[in-house]
N, CA, C and O atoms as a Maestro MAE file, in Angstrom:
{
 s_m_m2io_version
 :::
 2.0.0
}

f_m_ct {
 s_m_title
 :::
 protein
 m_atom[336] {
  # First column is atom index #
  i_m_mmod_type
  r_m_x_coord
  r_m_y_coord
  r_m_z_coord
  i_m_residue_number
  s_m_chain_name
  s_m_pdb_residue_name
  s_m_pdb_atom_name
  i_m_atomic_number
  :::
  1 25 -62.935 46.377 11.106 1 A "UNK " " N  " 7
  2 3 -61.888 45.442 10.741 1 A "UNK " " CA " 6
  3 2 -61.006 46.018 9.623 1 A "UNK " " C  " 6
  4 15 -59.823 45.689 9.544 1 A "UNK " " O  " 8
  5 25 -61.538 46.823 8.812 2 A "UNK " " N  " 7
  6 3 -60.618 47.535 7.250 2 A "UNK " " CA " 6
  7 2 -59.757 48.462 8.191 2 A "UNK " " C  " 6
  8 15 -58.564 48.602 7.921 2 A "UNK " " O  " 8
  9 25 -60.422 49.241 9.520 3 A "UNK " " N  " 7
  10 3 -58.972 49.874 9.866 3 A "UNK " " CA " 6
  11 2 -57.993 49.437 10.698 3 A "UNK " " C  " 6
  12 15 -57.098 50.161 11.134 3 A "UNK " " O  " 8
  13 25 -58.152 48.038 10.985 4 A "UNK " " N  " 7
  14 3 -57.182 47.551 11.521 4 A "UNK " " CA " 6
  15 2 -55.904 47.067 9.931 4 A "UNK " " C  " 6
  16 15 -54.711 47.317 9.755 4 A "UNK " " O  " 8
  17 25 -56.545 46.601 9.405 5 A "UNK " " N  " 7
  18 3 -55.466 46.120 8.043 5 A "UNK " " CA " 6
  19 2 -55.098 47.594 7.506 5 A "UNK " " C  " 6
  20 15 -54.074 47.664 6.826 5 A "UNK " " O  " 8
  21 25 -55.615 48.441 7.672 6 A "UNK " " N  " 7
  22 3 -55.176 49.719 7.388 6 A "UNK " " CA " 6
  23 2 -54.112 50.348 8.400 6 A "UNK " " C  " 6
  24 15 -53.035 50.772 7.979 6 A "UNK " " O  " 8
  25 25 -54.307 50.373 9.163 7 A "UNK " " N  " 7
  26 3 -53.107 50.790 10.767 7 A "UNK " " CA " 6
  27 2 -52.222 49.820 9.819 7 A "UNK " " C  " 6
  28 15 -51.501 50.130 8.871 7 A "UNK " " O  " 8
  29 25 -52.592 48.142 10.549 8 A "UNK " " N  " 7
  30 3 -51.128 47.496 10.336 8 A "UNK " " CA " 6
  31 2 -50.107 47.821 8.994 8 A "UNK " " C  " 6
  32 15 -48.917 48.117 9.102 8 A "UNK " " O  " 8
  33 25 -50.997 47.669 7.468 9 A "UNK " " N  " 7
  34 3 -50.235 47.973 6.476 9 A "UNK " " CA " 6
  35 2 -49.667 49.261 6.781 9 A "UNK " " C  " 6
  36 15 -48.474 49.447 6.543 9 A "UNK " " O  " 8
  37 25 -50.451 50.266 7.328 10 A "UNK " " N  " 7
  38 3 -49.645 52.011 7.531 10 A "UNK " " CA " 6
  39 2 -47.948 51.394 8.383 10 A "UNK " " C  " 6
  40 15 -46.847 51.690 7.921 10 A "UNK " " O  " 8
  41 25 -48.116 50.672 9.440 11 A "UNK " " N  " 7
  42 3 -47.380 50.817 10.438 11 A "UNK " " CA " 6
  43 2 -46.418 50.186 9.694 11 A "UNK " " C  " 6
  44 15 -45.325 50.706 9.917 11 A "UNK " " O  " 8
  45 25 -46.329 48.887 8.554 12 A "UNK " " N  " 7
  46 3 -45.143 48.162 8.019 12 A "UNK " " CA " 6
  47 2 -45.024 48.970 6.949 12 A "UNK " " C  " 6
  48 15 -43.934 48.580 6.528 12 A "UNK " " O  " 8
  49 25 -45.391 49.874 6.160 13 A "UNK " " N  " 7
  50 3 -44.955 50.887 5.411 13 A "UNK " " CA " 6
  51 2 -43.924 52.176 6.436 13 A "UNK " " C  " 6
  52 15 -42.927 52.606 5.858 13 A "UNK " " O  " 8
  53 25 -44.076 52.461 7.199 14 A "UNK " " N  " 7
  54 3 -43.389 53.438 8.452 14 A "UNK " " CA " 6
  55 2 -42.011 52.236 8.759 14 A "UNK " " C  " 6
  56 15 -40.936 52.785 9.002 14 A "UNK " " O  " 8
  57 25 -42.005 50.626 8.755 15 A "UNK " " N  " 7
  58 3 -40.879 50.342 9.216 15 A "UNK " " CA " 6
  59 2 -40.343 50.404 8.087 15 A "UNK " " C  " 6
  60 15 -39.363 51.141 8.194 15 A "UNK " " O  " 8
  61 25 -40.455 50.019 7.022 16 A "UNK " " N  " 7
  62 3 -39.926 50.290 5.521 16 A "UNK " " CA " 6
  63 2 -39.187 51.634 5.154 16 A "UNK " " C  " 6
  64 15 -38.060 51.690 4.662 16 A "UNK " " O  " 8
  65 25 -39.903 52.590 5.434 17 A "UNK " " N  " 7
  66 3 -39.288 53.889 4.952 17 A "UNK " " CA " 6
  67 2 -38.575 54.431 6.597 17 A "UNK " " C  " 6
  68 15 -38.466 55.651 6.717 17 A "UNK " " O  " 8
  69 25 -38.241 53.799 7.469 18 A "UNK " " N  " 7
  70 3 -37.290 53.504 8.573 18 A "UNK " " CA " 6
  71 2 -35.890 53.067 8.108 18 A "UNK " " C  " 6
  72 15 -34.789 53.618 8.112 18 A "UNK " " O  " 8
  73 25 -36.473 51.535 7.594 19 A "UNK " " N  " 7
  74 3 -35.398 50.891 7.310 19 A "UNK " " CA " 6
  75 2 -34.269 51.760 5.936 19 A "UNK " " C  " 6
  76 15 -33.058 51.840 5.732 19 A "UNK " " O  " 8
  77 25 -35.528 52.269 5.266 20 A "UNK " " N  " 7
  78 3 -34.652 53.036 4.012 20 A "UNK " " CA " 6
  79 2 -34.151 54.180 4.487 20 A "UNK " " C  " 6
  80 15 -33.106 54.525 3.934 20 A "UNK " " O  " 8
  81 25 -34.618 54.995 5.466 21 A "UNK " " N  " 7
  82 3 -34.179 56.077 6.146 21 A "UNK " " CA " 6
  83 2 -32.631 55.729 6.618 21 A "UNK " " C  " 6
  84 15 -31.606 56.238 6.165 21 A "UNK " " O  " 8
  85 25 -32.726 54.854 7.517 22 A "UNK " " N  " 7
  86 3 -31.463 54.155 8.658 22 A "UNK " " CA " 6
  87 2 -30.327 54.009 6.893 22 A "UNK " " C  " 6
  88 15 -29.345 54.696 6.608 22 A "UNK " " O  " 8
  89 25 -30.844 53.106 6.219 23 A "UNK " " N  " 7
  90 3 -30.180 52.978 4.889 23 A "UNK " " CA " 6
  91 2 -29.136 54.267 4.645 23 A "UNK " " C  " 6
  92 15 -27.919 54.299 4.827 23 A "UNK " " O  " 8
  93 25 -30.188 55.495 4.088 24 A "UNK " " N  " 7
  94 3 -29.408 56.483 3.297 24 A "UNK " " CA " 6
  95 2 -28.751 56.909 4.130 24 A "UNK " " C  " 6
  96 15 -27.606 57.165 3.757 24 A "UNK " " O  " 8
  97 25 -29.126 57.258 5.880 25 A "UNK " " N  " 7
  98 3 -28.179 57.990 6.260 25 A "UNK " " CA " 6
  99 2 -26.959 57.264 6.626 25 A "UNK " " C  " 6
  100 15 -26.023 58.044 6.802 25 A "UNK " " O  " 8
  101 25 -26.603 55.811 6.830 26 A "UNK " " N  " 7
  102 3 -25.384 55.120 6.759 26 A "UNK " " CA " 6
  103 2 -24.721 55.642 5.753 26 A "UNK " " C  " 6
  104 15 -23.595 56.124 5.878 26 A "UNK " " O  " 8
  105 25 -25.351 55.591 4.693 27 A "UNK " " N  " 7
  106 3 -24.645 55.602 3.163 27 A "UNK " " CA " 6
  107 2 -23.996 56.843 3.172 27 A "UNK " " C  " 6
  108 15 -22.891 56.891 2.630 27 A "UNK " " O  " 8
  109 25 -24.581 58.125 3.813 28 A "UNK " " N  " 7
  110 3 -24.438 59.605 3.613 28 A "UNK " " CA " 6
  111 2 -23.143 59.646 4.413 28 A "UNK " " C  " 6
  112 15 -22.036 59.957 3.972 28 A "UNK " " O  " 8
  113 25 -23.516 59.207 5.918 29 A "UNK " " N  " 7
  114 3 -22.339 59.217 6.744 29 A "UNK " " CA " 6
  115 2 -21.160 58.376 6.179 29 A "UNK " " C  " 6
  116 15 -20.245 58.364 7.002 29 A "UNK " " O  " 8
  117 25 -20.882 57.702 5.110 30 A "UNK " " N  " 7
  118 3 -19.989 57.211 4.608 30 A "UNK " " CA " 6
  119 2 -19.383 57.882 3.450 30 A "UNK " " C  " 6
  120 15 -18.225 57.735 3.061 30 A "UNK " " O  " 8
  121 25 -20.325 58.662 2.923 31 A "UNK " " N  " 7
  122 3 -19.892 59.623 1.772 31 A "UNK " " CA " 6
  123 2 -19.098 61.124 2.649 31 A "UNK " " C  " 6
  124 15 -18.144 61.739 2.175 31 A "UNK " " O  " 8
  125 25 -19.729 61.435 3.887 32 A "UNK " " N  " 7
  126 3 -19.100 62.405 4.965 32 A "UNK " " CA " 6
  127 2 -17.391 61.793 4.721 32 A "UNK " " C  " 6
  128 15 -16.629 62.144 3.820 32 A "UNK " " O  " 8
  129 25 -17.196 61.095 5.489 33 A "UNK " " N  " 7
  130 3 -16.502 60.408 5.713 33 A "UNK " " CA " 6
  131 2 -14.991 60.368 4.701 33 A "UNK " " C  " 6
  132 15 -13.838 60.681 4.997 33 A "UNK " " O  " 8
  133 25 -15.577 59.850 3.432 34 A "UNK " " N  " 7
  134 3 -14.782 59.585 2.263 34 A "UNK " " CA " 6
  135 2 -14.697 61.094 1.603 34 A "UNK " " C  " 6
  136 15 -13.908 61.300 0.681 34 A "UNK " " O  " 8
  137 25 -15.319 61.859 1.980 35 A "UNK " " N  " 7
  138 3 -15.540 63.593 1.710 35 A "UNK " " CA " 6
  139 2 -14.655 63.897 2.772 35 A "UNK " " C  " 6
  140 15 -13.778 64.414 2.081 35 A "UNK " " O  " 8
  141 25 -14.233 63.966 3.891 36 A "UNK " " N  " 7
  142 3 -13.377 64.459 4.698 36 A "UNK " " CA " 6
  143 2 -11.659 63.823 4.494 36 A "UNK " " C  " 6
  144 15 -10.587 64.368 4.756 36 A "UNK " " O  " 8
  145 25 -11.989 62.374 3.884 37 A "UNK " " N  " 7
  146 3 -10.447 61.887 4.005 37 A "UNK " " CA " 6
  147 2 -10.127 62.568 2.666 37 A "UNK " " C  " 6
  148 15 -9.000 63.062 2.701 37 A "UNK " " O  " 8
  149 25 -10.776 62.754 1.469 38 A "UNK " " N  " 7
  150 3 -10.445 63.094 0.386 38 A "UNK " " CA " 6
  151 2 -9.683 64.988 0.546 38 A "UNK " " C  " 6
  152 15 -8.728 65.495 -0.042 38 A "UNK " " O  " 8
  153 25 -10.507 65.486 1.446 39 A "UNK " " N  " 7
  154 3 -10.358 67.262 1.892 39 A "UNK " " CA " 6
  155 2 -8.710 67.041 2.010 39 A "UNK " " C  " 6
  156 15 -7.783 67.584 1.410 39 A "UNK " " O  " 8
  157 25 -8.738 66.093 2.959 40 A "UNK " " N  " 7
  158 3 -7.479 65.968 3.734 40 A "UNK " " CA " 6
  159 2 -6.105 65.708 3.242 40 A "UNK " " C  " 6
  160 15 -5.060 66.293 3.526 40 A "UNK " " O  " 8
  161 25 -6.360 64.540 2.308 41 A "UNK " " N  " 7
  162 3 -5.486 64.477 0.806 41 A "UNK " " CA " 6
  163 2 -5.102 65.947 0.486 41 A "UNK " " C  " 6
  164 15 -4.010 66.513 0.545 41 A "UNK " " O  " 8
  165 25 -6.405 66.419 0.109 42 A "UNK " " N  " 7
  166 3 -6.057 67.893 -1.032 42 A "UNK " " CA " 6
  167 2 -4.825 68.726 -0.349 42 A "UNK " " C  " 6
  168 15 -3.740 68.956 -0.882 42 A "UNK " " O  " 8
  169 25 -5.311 69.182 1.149 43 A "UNK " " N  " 7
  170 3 -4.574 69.662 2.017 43 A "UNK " " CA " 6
  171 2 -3.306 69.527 2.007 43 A "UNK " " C  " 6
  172 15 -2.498 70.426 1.773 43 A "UNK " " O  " 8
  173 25 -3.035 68.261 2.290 44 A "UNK " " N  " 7
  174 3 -1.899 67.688 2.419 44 A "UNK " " CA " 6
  175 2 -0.987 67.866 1.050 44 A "UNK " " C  " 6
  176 15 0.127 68.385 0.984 44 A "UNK " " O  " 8
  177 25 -1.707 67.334 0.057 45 A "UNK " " N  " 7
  178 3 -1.000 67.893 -1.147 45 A "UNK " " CA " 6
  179 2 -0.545 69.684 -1.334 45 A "UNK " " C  " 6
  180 15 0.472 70.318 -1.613 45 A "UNK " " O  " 8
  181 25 -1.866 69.958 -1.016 46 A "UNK " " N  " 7
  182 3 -1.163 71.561 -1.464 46 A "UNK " " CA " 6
  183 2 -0.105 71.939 -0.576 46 A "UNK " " C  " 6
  184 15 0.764 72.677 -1.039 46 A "UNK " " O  " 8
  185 25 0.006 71.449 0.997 47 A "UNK " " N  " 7
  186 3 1.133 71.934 1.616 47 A "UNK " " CA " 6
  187 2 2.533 71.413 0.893 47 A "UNK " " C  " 6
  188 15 3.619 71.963 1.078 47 A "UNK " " O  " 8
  189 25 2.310 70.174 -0.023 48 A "UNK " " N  " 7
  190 3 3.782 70.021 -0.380 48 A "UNK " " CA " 6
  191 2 4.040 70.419 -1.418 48 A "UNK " " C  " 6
  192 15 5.191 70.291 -1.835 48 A "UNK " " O  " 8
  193 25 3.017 71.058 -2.213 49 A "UNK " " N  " 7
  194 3 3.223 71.342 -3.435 49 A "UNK " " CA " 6
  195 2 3.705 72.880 -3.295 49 A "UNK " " C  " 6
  196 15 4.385 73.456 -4.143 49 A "UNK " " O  " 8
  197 25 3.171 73.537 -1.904 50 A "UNK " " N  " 7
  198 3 3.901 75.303 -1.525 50 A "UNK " " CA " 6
  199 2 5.227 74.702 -1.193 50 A "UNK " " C  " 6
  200 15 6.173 75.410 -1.540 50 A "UNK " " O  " 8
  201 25 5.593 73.374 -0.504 51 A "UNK " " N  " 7
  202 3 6.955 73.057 -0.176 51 A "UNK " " CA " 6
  203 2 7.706 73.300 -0.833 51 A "UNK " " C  " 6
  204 15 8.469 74.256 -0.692 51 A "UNK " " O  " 8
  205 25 7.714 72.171 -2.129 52 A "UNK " " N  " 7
  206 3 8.191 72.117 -3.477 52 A "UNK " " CA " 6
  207 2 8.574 73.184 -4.087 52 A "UNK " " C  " 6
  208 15 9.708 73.309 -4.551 52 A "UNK " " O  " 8
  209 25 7.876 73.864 -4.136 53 A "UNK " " N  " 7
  210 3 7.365 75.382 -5.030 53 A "UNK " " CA " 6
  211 2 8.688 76.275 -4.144 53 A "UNK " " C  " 6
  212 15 9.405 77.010 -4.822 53 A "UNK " " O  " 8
  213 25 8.908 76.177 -2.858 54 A "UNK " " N  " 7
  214 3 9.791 77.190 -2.411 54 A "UNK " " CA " 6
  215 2 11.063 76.449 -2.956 54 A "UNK " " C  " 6
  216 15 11.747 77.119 -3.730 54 A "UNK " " O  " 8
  217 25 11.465 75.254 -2.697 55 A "UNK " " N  " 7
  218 3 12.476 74.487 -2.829 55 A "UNK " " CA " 6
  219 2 12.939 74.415 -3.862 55 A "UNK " " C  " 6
  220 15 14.091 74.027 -4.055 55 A "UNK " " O  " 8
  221 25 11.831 74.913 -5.100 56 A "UNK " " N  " 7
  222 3 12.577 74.950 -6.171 56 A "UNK " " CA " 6
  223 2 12.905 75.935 -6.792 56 A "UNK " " C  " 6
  224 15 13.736 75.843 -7.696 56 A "UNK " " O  " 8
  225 25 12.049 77.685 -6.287 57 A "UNK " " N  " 7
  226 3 12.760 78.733 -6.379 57 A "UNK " " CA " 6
  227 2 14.099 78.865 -5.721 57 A "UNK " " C  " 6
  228 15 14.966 79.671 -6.056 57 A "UNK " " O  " 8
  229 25 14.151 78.285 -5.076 58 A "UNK " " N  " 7
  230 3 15.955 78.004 -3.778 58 A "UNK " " CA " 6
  231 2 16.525 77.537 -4.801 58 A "UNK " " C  " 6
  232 15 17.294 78.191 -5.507 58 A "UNK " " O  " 8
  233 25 16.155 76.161 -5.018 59 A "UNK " " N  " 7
  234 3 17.382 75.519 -6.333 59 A "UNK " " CA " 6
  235 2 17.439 76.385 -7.504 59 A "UNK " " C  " 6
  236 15 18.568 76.406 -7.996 59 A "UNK " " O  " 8
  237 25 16.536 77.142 -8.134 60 A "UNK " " N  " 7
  238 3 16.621 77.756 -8.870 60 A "UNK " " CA " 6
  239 2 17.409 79.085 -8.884 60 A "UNK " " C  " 6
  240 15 17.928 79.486 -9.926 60 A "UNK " " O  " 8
  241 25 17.507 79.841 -7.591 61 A "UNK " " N  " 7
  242 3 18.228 81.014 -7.310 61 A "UNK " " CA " 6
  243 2 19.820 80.204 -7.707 61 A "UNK " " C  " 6
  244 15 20.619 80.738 -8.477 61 A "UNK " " O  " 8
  245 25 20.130 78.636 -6.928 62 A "UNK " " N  " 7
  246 3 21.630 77.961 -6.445 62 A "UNK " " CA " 6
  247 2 21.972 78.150 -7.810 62 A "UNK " " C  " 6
  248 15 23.061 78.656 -8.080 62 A "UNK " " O  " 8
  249 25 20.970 77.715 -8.945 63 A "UNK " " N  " 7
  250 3 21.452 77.498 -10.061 63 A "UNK " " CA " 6
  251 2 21.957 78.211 -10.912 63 A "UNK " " C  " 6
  252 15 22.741 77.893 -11.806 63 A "UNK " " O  " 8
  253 25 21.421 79.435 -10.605 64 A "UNK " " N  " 7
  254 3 21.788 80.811 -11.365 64 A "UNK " " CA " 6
  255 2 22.839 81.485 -11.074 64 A "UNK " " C  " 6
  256 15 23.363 82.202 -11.927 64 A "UNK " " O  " 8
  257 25 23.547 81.328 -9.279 65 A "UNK " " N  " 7
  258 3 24.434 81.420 -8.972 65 A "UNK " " CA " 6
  259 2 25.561 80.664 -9.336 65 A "UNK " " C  " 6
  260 15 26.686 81.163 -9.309 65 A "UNK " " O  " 8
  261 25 25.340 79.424 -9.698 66 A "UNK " " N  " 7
  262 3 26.352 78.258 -9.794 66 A "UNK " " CA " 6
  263 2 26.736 78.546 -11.735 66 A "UNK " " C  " 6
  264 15 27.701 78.240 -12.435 66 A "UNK " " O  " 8
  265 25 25.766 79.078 -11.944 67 A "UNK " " N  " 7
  266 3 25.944 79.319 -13.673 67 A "UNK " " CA " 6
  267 2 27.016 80.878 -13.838 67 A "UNK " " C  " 6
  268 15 27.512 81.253 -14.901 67 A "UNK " " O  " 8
  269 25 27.120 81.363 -12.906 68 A "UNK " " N  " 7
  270 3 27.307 82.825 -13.075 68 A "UNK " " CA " 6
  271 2 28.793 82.683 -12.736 68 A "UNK " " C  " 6
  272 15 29.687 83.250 -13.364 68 A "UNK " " O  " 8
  273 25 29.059 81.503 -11.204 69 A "UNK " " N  " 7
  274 3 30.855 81.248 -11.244 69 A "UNK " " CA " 6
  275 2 31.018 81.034 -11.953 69 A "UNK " " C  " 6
  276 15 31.839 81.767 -12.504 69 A "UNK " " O  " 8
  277 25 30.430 79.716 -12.882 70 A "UNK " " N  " 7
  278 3 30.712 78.840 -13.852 70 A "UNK " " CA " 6
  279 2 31.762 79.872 -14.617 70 A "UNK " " C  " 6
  280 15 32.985 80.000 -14.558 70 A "UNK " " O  " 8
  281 25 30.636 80.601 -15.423 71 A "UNK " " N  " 7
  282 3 30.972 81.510 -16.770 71 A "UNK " " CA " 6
  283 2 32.206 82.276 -16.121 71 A "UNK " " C  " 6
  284 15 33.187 82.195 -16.860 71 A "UNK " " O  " 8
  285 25 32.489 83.121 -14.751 72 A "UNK " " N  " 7
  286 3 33.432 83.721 -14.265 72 A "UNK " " CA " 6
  287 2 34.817 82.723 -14.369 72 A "UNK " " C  " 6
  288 15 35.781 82.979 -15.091 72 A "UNK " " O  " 8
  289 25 34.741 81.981 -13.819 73 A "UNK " " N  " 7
  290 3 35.761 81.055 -13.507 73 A "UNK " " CA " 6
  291 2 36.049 80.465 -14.932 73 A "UNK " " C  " 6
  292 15 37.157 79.929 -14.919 73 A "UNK " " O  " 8
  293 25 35.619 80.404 -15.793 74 A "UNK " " N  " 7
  294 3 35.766 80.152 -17.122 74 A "UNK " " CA " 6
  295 2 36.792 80.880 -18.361 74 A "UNK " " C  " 6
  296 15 37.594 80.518 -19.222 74 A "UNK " " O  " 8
  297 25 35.948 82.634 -17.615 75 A "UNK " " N  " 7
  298 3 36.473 83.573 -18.640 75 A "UNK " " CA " 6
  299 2 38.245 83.711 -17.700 75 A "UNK " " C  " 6
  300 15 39.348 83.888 -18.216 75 A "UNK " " O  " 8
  301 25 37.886 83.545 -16.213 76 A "UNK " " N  " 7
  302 3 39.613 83.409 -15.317 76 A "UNK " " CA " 6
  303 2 40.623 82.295 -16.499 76 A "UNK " " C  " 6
  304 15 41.469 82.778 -17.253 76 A "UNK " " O  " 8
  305 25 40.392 81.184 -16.456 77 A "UNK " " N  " 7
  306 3 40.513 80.225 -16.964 77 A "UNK " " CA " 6
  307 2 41.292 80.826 -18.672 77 A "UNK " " C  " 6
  308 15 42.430 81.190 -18.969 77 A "UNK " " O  " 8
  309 25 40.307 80.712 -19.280 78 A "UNK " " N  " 7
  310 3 40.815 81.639 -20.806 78 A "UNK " " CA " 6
  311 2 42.146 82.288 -20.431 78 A "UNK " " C  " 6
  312 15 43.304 81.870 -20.467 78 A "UNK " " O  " 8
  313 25 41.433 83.802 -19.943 79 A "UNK " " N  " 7
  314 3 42.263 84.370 -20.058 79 A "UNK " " CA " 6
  315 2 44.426 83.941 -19.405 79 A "UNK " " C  " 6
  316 15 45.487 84.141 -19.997 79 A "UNK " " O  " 8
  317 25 44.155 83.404 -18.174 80 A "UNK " " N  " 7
  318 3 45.498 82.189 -17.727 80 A "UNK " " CA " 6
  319 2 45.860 81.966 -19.284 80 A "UNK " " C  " 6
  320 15 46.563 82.679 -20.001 80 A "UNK " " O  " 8
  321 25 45.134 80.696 -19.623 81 A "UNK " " N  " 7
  322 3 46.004 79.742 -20.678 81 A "UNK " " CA " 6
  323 2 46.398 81.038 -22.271 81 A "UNK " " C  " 6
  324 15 47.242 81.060 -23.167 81 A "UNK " " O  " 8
  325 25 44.996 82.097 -21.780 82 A "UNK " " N  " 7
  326 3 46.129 83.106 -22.885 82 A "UNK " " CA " 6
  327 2 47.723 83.638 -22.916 82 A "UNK " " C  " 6
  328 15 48.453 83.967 -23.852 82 A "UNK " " O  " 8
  329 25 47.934 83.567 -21.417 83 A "UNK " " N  " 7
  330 3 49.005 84.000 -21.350 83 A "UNK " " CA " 6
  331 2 49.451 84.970 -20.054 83 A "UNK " " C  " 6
  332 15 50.520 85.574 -19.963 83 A "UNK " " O  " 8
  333 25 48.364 84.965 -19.081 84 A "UNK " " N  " 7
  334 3 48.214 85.321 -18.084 84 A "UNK " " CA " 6
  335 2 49.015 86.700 -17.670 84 A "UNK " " C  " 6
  336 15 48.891 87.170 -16.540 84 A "UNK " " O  " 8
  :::
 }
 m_bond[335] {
  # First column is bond index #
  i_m_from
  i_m_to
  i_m_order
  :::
  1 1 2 1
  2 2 3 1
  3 3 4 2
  4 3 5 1
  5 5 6 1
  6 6 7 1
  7 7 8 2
  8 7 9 1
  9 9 10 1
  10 10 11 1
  11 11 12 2
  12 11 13 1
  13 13 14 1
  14 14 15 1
  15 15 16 2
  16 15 17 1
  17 17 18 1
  18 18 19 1
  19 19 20 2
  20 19 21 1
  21 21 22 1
  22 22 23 1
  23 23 24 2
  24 23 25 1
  25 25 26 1
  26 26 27 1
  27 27 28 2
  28 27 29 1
  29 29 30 1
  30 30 31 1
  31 31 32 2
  32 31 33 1
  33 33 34 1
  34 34 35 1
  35 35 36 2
  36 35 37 1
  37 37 38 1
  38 38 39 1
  39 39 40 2
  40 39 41 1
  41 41 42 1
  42 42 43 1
  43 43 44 2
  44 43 45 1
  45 45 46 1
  46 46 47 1
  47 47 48 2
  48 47 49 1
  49 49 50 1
  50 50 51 1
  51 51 52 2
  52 51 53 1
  53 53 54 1
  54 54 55 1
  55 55 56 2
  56 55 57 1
  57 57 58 1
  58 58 59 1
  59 59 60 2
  60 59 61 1
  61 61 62 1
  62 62 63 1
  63 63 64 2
  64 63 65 1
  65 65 66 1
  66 66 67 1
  67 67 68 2
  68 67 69 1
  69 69 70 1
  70 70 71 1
  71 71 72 2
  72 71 73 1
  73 73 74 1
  74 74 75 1
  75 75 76 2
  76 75 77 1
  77 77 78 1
  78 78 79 1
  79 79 80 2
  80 79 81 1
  81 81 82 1
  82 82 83 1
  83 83 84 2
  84 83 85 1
  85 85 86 1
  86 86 87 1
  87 87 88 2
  88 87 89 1
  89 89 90 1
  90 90 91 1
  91 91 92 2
  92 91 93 1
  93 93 94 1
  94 94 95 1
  95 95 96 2
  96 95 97 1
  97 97 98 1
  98 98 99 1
  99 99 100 2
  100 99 101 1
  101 101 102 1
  102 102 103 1
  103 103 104 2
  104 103 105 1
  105 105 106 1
  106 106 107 1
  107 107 108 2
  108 107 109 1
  109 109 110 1
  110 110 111 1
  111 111 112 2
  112 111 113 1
  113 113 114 1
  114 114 115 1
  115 115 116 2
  116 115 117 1
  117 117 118 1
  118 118 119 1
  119 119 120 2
  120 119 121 1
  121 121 122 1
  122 122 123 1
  123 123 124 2
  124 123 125 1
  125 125 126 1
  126 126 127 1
  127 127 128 2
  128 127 129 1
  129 129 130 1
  130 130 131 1
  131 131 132 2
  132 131 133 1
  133 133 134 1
  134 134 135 1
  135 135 136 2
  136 135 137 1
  137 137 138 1
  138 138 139 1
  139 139 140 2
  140 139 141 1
  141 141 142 1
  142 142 143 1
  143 143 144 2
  144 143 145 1
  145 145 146 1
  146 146 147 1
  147 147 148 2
  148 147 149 1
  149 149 150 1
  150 150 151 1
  151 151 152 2
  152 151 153 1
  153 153 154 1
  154 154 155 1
  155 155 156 2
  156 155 157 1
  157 157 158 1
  158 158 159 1
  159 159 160 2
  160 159 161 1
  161 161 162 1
  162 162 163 1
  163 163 164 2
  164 163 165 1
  165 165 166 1
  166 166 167 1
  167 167 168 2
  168 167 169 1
  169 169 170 1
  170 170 171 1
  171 171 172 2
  172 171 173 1
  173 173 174 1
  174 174 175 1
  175 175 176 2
  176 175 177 1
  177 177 178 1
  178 178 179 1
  179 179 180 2
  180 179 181 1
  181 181 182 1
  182 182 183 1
  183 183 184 2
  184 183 185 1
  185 185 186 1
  186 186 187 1
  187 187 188 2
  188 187 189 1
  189 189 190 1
  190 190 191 1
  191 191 192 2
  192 191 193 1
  193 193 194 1
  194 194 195 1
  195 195 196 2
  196 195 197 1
  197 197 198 1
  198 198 199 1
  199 199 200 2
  200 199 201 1
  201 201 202 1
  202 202 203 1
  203 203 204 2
  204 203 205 1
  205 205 206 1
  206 206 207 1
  207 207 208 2
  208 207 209 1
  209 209 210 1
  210 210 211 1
  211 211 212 2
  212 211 213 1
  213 213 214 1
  214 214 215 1
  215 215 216 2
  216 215 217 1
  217 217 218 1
  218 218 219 1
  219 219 220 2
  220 219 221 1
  221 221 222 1
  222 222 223 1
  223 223 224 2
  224 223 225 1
  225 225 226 1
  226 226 227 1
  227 227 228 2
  228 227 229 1
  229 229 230 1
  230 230 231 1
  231 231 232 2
  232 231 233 1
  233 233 234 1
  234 234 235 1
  235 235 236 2
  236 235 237 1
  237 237 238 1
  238 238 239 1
  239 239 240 2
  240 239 241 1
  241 241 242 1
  242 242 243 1
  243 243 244 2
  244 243 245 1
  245 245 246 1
  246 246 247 1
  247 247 248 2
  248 247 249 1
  249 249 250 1
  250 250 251 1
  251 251 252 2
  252 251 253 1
  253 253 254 1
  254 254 255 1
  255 255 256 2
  256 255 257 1
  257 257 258 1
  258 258 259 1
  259 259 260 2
  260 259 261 1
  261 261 262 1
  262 262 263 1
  263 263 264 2
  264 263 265 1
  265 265 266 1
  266 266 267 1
  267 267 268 2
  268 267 269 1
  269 269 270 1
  270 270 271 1
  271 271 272 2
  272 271 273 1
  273 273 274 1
  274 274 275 1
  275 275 276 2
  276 275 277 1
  277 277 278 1
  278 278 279 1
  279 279 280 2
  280 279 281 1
  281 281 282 1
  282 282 283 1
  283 283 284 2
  284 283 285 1
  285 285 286 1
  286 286 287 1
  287 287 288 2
  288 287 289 1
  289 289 290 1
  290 290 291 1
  291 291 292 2
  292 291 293 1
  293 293 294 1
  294 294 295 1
  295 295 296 2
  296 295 297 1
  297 297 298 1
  298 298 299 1
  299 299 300 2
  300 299 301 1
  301 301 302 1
  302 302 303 1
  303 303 304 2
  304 303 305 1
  305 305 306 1
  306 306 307 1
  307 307 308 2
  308 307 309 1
  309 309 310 1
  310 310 311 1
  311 311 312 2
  312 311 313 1
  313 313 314 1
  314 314 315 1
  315 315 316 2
  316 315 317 1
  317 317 318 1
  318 318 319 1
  319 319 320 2
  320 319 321 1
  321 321 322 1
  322 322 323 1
  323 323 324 2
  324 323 325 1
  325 325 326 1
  326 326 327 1
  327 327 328 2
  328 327 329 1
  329 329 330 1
  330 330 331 1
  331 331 332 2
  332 331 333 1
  333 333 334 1
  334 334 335 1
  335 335 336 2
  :::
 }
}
């Protein structure tokens, strides 16, 4: 009779560490999960941040160009109202 209360308690200890089993791996597959959408973010960010990054060496080249008429068209300018 002790190994029958022994089986049964064994067998509701086995659904227990089942139930906690079934538990963590929900939990894990949800941390997968929130671990893959987060990857995906990063991704996504760094592609716009190489975007950015070109777009603003571009504006940055426009700007250097646009500074360089500037000063040309400036010293044109002067020299005219000197007396051309």
């Amino acid at each position: 009779m002790n190994n029958v209360f022994t089986l049964g308690g064994a067998q509701q200890r086995i659904r227990e560490l089942q139930e906690e089993l079934d538990k963590r791996a929900s939990h894990l597959t949800r941390c997968q999960e929130e671990c893959s959408s987060i990857m995906r973010q990063l991704v996504s960010g760094q592609q716009k941040t190489k975007e950015l990054t070109i777009e603003n060496l571009d504006l940055k080249e426009s700007l250097k160009t646009c500074q360089e008429v500037q000063k040309e068209l400036t010293t044109e300018v002067r020299f005219c109202e000197s007396g051309c």
